[in-house]
FIFI-872066 format. One line per field, with one value per residue (C-alpha): residue number from 1; chain; y, z, x. Coordinates in Angstrom, 2 decimals, decimal comma. Each point is the difference from the previous one (the first is absolute). Example, Ala and Ser with C-alpha at 12.3 -4.5 7.8 and 13.67 -1.06 7.14 Angstrom:
2
pos	1;2
unit	A;A
north	-4,50;3,44
up	7,80;-0,66
east	12,30;1,37
end
This chain:
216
pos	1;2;3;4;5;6;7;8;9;10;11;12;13;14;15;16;17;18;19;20;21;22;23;24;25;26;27;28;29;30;31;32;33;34;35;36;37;38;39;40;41;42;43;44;45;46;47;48;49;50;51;52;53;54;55;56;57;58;59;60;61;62;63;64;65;66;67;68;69;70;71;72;73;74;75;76;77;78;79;80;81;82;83;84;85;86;87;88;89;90;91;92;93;94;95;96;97;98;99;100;101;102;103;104;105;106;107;108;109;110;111;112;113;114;115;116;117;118;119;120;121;122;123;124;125;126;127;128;129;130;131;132;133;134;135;136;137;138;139;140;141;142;143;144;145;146;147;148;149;150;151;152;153;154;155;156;157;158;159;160;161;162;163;164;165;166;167;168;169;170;171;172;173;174;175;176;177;178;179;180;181;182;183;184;185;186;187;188;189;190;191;192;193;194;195;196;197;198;199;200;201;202;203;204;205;206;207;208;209;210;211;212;213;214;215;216
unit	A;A;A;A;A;A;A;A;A;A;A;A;A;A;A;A;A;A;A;A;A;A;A;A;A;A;A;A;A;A;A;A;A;A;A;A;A;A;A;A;A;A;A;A;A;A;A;A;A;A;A;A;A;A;A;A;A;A;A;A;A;A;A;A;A;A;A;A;A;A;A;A;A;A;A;A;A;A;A;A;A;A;A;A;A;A;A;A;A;A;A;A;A;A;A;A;A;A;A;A;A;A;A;A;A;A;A;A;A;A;A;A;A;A;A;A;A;A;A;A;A;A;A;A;A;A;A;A;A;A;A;A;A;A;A;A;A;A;A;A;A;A;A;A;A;A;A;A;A;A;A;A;A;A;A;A;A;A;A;A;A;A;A;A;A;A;A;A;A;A;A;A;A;A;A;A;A;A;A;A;A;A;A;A;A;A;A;A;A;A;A;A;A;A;A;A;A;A;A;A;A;A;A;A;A;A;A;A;A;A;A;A;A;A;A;A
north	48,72;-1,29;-3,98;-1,35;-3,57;-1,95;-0,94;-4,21;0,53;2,18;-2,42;-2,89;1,48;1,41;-3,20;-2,09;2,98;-0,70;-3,64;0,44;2,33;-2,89;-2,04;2,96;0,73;-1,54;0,17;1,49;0,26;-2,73;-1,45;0,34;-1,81;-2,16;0,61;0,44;-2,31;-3,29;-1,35;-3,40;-1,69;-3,41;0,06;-2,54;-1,60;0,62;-1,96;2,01;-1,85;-1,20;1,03;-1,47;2,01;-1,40;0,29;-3,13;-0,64;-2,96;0,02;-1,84;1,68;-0,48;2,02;-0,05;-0,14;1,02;-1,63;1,97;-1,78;-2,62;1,60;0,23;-2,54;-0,52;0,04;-0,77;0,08;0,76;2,49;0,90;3,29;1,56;3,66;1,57;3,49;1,72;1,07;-3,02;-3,44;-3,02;-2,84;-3,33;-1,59;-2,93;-0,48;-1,54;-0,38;-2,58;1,47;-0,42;0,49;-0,74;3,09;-1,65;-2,77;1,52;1,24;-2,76;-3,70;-1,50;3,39;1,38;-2,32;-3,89;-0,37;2,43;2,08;0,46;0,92;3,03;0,64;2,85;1,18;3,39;2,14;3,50;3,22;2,09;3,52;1,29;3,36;0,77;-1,57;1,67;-1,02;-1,36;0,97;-2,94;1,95;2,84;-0,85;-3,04;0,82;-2,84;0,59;-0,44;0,36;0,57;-1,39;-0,58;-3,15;-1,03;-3,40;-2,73;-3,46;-2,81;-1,33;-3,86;0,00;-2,71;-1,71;3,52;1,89;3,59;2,71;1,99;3,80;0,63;3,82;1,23;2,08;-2,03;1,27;-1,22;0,27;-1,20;-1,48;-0,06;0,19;-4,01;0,00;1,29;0,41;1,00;0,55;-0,33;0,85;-1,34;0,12;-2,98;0,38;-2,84;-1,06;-2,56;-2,27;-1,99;1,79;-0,33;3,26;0,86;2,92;1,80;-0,61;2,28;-2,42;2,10;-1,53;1,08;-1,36;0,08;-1,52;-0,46;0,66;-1,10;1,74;-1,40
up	67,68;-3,14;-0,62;-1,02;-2,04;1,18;-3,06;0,34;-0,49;-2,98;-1,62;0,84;-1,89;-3,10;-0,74;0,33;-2,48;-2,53;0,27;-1,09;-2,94;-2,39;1,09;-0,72;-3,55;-3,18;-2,88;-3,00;-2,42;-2,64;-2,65;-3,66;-0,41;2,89;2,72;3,30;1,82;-1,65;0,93;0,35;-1,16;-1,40;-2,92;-0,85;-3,53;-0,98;-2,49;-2,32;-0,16;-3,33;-1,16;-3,29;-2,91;-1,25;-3,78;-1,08;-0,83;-0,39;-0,76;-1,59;-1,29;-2,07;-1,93;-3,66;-2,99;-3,17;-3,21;-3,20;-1,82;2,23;3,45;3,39;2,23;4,08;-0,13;2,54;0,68;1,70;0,07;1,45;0,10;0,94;1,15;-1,98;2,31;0,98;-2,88;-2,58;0,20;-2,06;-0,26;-1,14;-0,52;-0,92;-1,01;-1,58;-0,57;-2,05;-2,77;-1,67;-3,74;1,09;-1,76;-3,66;0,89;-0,64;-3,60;-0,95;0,38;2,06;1,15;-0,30;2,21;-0,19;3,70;1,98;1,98;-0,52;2,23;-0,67;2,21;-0,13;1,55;0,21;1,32;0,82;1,73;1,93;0,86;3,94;-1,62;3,33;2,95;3,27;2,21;0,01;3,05;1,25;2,25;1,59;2,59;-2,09;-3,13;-2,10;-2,61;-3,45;-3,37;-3,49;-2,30;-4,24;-1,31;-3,48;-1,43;-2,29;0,27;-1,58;-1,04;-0,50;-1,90;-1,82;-0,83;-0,93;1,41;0,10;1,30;1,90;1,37;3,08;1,68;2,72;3,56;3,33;3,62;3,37;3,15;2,72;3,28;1,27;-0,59;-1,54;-1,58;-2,59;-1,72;-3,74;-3,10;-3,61;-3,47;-2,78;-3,69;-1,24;-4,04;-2,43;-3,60;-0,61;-3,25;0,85;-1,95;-3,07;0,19;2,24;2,10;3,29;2,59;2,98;3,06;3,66;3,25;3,58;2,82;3,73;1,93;3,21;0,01;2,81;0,45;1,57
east	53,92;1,26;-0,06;3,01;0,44;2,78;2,71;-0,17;-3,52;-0,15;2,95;-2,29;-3,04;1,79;2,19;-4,16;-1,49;3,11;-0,40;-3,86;0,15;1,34;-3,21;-2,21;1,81;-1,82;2,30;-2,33;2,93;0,35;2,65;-1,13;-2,82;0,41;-2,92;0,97;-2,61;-0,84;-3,41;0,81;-3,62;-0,93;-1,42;-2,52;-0,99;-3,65;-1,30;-2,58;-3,69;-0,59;-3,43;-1,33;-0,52;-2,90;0,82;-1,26;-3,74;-1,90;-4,19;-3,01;-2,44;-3,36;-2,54;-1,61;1,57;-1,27;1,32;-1,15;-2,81;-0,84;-1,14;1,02;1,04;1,87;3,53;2,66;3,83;3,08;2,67;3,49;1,41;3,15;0,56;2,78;-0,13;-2,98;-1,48;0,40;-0,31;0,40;-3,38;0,05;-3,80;-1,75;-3,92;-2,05;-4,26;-2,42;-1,37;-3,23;-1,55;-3,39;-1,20;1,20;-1,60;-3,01;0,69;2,66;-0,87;3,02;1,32;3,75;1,44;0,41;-1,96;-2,45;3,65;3,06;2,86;2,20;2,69;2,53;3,43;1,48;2,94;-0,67;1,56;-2,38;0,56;-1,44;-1,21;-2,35;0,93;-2,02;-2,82;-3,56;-2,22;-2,20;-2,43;1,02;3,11;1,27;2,33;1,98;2,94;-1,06;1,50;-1,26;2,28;0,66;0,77;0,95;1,89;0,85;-1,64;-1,27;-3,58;-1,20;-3,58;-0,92;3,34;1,53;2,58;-0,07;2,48;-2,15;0,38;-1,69;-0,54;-2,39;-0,56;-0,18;-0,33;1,31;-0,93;2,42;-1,82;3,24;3,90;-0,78;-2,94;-2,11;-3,09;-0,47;-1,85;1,78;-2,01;2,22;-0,47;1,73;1,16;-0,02;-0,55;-2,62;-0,90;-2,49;-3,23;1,30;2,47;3,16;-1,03;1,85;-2,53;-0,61;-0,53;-1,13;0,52;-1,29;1,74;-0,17;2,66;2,24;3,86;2,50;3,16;3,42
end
């Protein structure tokens, strides 16, 4: 026997299912450009950490400085550097050491100098060149930055109540402890003429330096 579905009822259920399709509907189709759902979201302002760069240097540093003719002797000074990008930099230093001419002494009665030392002191601007930066390892798990570097400049030298423009070029090495500090080693041959034996002569003056360089 065949079931039979009364007319009320059927208009009843296809006026509900008309009434839902609209709800059911998403509208995909859009204007242009314009997007068809907007996510309406907040945005908040983030404010970007400032790191420093660490370009500037600042160090002492002592070692032994030879002066042509008249020995060794300790030396000690200061420097400031700035880091122009990662390969060069620009060095201002200061230095000086007590010199002696003990050894003419021996062969000249009252020596070179009017008292047993004198003081020369010294001032230079250089650019240095990072031609091998890399790593040192300190044992076998522990590995620091370093860099191997060039360095040449133009300074001045006080000897003996002269005044000498002085060229200065050399190899130094760095190794960083970490991102603010430093250790290095500089060897420097410091250029100069000289007249105090009698004859103006370009002297050849090494240095050997160990120091410790801050960065910030």
């Amino acid at each position: 026997m065949a079931h039979s579905v009364s007319f009320p009822r059927l208009a009843v259920a296809s006026a509900a299912l008309l009434l839902a399709l609209p709800a059911l509907a998403v509208d995909t189709t859009t204007s242009g450009d314009q997007q068809a759902i907007v996510p309406q979201v907040q945005r908040s302002e983030l404010r970007p950490a400032r790191f420093p760069s660490n370009d500037f240097e600042v160090g002492l540093f002592g070692g032994i400085y030879g002066t042509q003719n008249f020995g060794a002797s300790f030396a000690g000074g200061a420097r400031v550097g700035y880091h122009i990008t990662e390969d060069f930099f620009a060095e201002a230093a200061y230095g000086q050491t007590n010199v002696t001419d003990e050894t003419f002494r021996r062969i000249l009665p009252g020596g070179i100098f009017t008292s047993d030392t004198e003081k020369l002191s010294y001032y230079n601007l250089s650019l240095g060149w990072n031609m091998l930066p890399g790593e040192i390892f300190l044992g076998s798990s522990t590995a620091k930055l370093s860099q191997l570097y060039l360095v040449a400049g133009l300074g001045r030298t006080r000897f003996v109540d002269q005044r000498e423009q002085t060229f200065n070029f050399g190899i130094g090495a760095k190794v960083f402890l970490n991102n603010w500090f430093a250790l290095r080693v500089d060897m420097r041959d410091h250029i100069f003429t000289l007249d105090l034996l009698g004859k103006r002569d370009s002297t050849h003056n090494l240095e050997l330096t160990t120091g410790a360089s801050f960065f910030f």
